[in-house]
C-alpha positions in Angstrom: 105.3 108.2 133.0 106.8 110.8 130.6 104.6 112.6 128.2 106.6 111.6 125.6 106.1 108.3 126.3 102.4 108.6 127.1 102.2 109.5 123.3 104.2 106.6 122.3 101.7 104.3 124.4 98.5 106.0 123.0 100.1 106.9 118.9 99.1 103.3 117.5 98.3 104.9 114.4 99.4 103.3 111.2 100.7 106.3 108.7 98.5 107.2 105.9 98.9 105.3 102.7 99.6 105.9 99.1 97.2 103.3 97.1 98.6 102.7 93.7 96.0 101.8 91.3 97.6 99.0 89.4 101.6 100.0 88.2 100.6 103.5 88.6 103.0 105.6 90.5 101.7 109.1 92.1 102.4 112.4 90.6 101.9 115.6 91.8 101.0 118.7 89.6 103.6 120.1 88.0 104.8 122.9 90.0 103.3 122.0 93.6 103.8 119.6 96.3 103.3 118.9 100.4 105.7 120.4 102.2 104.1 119.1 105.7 100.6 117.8 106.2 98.0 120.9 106.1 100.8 123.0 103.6 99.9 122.4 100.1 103.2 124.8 97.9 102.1 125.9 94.7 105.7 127.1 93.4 104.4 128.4 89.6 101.9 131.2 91.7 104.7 131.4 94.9 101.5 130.4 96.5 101.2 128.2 100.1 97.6 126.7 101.2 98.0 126.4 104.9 95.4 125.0 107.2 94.3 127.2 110.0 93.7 126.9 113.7 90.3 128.4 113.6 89.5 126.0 110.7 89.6 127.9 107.8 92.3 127.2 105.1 94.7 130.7 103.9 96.6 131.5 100.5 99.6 132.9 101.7 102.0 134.9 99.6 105.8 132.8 99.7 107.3 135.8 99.0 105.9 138.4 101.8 104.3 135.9 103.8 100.7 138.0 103.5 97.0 136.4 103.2 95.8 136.4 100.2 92.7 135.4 100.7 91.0 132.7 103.3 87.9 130.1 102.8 86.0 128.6 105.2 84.6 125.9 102.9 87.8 123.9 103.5 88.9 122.9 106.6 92.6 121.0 105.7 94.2 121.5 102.3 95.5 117.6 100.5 96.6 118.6 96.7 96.8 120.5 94.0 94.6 119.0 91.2 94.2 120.3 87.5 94.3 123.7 89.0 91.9 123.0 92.2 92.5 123.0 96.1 91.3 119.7 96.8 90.4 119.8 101.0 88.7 118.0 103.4 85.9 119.7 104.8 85.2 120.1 108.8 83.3 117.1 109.9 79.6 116.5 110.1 77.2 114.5 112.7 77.2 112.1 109.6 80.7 110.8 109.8 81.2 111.0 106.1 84.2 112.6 105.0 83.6 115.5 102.9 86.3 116.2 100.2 85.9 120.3 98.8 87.5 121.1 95.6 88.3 125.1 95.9 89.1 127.3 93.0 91.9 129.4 93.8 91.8 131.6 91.1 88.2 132.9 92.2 90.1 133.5 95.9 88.7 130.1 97.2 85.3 129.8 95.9 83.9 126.4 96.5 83.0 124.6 93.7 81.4 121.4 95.2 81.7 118.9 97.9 81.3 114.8 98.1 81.1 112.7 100.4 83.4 109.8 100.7 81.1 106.7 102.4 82.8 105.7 106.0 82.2 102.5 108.0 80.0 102.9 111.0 81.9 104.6 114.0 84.3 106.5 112.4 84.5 110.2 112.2 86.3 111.9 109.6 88.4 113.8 112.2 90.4 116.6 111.3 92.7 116.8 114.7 93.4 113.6 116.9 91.7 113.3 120.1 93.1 111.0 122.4 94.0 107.8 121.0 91.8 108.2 118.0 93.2 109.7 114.8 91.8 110.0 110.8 94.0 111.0 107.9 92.4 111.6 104.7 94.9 112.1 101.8 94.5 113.2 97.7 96.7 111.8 95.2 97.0 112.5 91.4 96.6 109.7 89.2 97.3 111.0 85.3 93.9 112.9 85.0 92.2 111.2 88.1 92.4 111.6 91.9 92.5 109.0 94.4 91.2 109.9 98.0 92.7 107.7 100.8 91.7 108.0 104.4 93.2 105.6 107.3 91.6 106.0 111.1 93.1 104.0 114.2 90.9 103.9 117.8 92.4 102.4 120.3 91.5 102.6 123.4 93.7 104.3 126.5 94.4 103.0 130.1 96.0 104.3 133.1 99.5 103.1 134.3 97.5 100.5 136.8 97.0 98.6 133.1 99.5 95.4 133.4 98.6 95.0 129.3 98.2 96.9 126.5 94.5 97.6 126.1 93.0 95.9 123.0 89.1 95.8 123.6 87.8 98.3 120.8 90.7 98.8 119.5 90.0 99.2 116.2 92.2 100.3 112.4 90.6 100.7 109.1 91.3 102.6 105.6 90.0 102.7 102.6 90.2 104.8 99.5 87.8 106.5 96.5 88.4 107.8 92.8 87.2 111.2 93.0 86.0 112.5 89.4 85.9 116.6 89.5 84.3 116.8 85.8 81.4 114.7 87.1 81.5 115.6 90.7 81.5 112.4 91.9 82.9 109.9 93.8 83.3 106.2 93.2 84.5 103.7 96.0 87.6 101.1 95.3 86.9 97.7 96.7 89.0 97.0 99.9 90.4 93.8 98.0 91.5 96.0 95.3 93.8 97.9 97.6 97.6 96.7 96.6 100.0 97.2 99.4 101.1 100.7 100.0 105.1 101.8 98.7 108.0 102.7 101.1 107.4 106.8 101.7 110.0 108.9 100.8 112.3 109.6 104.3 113.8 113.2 103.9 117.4 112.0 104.3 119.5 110.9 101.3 120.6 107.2 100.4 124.9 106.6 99.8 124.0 106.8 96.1 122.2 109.8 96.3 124.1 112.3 98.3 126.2 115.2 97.5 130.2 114.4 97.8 132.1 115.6 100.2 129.2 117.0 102.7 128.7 114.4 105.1 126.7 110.7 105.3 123.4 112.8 107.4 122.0 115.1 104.2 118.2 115.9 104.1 116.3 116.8 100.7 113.8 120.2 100.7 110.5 118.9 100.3 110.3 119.3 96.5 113.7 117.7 96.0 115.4 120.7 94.6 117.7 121.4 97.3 120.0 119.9 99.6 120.7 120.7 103.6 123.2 119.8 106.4 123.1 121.0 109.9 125.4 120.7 113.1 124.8 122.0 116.6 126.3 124.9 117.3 125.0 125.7 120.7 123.1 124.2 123.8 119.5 124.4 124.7 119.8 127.6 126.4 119.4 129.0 122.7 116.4 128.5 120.3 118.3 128.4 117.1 121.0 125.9 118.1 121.4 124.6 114.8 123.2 125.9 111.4 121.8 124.5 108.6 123.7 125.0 105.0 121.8 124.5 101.8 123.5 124.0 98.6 121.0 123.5 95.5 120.5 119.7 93.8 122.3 117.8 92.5 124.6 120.7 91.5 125.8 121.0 94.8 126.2 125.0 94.8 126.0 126.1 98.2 123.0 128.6 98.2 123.1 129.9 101.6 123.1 129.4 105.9 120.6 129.6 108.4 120.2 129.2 112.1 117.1 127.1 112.9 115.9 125.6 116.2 115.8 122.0 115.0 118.5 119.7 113.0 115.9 118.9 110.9 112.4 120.3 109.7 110.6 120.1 106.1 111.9 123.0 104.4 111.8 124.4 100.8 113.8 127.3 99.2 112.2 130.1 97.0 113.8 132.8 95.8 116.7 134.3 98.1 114.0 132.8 101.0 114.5 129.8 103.1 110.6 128.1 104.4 110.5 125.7 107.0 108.3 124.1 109.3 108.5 125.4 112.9 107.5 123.4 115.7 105.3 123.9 118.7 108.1 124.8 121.8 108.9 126.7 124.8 112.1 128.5 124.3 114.1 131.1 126.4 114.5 134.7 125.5 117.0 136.8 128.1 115.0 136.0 131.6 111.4 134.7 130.4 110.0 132.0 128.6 108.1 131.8 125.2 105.6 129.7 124.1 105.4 129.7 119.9 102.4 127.6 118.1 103.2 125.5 114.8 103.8 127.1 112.1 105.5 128.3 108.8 108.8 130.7 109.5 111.0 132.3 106.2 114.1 133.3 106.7 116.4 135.5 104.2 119.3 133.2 102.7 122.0 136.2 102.6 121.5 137.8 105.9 119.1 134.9 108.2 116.8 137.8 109.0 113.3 136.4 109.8 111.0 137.9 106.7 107.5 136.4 107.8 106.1 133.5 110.3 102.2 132.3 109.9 100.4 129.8 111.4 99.5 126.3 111.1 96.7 124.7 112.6 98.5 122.4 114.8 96.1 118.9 114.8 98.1 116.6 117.3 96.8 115.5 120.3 98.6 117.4 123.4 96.7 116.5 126.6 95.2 115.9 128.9 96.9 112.2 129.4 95.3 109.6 132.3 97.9 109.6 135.5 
């Protein structure tokens, strides 16, 4: 069996939801956003909150690409909220999911943690293990913040299994209001969950696309921009794609890049393109080289690589059963 369809077998996992309180709709703060699970963009400081693979969680500069400073109180960064890093904390023995709120204008400082109650047997995981996976989230509510968490554990077979394993397979969620003034949080009812909205996908809709550029157009992560990419050479090089961004919805072409994918969550600052860079293997002249997930800026005018830094990388990669 293929890996990558070991991963289908074993990625049962139902993707984190968005639970509307009511008519509510989710907002982020002014200024900030997600550009990829674990990278939390503060645009108004040019600041990025990216989860590390040691654990920790680093402030990097947008502009330069250097640390600005790093906390170990927060282990995964979720949102921007009234001016705090709200995190998940590493895990405890307990099981409880610990939210941190951070200050980032004291370089991190923590300024409390709660725990959000879990049912018994699961674990507030931070990276999947092999066919178990939790995803916390934190979402803006006007002047509150709603913590979400789903986990799926479902059990894995080898190929000798004539049907899909379903003894302990098990998927849950649930979700808190999270009050920072009071440093508290209070649980919502599972029955007062309403069914979670459609996600945004990254590609346009017809009505929504720039004319003239093509039906396959993906938005930058805080909607301001625009991209379209085409091949432009085979899998003996990395960058094998040429992106073109034009801003939106003026439709002013801003710049090209080469990147290794036809697609990865991107943002533009400045004369800088940011994009997620996958985990891969890629040739250089006569060797091989292995690069890690992470962040990679690029300059708009000339495609000169300014910075790359990590990103702790929290999918489950092997060992598989034979």
């Amino acid at each position: 069996m293929s890996r990558s369809m070991r991963l289908l077998q074993i990625s049962v996992f139902v993707s984190s939801i968005l639970l509307p309180l009511g008519s509510t709709s989710w907002a982020q703060q002014p200024g900030s956003f997600e550009l990829r699970p674990g990278v939390v963009v503060d645009t108004n400081q040019q600041v990025a909150y990216v989860g590390q693979p040691e654990g920790t969680i680093d402030a990097v500069d947008l502009s330069q690409g250097r640390v600005l400073w790093s906390s170990d109180e927060g282990a995964w960064p979720l949102r921007l909220h009234d001016g705090q890093l709200i995190a998940q904390a590493a895990p405890t023995a307990s099981g409880e999911l610990l939210i941190a709120v951070l200050d980032p204008s004291r370089r991190g400082e923590l300024r409390f943690v709660v725990p959000v109650e879990l049912p018994s047997g699961v674990e507030a995981l931070v990276e999947e293990r092999l066919g178990q996976r939790f995803t916390a989230q934190a979402n803006n509510d006007q002047d509150r913040l709603v913590i979400t968490w789903s986990e799926s554990n479902q059990p894995v077979r080898g190929m000798h299994m004539t049907e899909p394993a379903t003894d302990g397979a098990r998927e849950s969620s649930g979700a808190a209001l999270l009050d920072i003034s009071r440093q508290q949080v209070t649980p919502i009812a599972t029955g007062e969950l309403p069914d979670a909205p459609s996600l945004r996908a990254p590609n346009l809709a017809p009505g929504q696309r720039l004319p003239n550029l093509g039906e396959t157009q993906f938005r930058s992560a805080d909607g301001s921009y625009v991209m379209t990419s085409r091949r432009i050479a085979d899998d003996r090089v990395e960058a094998k794609y040429q992106w073109t961004l034009y801003s939106y919805p003026s439709g002013v072409q801003v710049g090209v890049a080469d990147q290794a994918m036809p697609y990865s969550p991107f943002l533009v600052t400045g004369s800088q393109l940011i994009v997620e860079s996958r985990p891969g293997t890629w040739r250089q002249g006569d060797r091989l080289v292995d690069r890690p997930l992470q962040l990679r800026a690029t300059h708009l005018s000339n495609g000169i690589e300014t910075w790359r830094h990590p990103i702790r990388d929290t999918t489950y990669h092997g060992p598989f059963p034979p």
